[in-house]
C-alpha positions in Angstrom: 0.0 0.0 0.0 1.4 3.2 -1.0 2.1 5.9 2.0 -0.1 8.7 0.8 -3.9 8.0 0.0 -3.0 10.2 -3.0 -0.1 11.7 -4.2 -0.5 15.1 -6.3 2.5 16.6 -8.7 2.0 19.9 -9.8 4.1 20.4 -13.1 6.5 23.6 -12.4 8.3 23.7 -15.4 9.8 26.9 -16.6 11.1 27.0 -20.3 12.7 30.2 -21.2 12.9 29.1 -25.0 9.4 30.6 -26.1 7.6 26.7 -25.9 4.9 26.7 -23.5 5.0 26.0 -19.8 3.4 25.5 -16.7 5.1 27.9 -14.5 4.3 30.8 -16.9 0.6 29.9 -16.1 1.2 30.2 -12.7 2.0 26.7 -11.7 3.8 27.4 -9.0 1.6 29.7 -7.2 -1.5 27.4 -7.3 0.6 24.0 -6.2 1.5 26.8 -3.1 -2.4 27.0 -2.8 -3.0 23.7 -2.7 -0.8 22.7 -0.4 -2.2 25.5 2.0 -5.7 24.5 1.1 -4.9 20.5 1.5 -3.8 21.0 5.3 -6.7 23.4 6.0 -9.2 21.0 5.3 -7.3 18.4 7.0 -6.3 16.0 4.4 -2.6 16.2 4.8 0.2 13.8 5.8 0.6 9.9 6.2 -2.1 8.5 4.9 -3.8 10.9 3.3 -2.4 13.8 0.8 0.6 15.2 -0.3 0.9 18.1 -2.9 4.5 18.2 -4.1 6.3 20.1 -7.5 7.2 18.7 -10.4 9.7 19.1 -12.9 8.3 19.0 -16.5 5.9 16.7 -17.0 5.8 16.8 -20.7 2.5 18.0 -21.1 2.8 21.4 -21.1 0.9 22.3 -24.0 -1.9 20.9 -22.3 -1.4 22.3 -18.9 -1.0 23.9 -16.8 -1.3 20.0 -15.2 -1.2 18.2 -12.3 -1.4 14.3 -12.1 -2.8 12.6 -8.9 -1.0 9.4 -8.1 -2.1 6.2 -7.2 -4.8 6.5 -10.0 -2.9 8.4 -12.6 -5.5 10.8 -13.5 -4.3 14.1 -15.1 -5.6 17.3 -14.9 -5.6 20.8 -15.8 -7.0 24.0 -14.6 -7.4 27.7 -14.6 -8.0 28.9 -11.0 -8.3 28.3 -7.3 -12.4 27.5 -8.2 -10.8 24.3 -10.4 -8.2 23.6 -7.8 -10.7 24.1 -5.1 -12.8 21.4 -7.0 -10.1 18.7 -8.0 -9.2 18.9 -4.1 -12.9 18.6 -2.4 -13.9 15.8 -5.0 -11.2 13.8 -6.2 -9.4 13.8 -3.3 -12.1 14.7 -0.6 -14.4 12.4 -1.9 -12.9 9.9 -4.5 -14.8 11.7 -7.4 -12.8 12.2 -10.7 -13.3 15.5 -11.8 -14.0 14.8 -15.4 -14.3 18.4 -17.1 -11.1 19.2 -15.9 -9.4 16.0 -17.0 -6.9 15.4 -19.8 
């Protein structure tokens, strides 16, 4: 059994060669927000969630993304409302958040 009930990466990458990225969608202000958010509600630690960074996780182009380990499911979003959402239902409640997913 895996540690974390579910493990979220938040792609961070920052490409300074004009390709699109992540971090210039502010990646790594909403994976700060999430983390804050995630031990608010209580969900955080052994057991139950943790919100790390990520390096590039090669879908930039279709991000800015998140995946949330052990199910794989990948994600993108546009503000703290989509965040808010992924966090209350996928990892709240075990609900996929299928308009957000890609």
């Amino acid at each position: 059994m895996s540690y974390y009930r579910h493990h979220v990466f938040f792609c961070c990458n920052q490409r300074d060669d004009g390709r699109p990225c992540c971090n210039a969608k502010g990646a790594s202000a909403m994976r700060d927000y999430a983390k804050r958010r995630v031990k608010e509600l209580g969900l955080a630690g052994g057991g139950q969630v943790r919100v790390n960074q990520a390096g590039c996780l090669d879908r930039c182009e279709e991000g800015p993304c998140i995946v949330v380990y052990p199910e794989a499911v990948w994600y993108t979003y546009v503000d703290r409302a989509d965040v808010d959402e992924i966090i209350e239902e996928h990892l709240g409640n075990g609900r996929w958040v299928e308009r957000l997913r890609i």
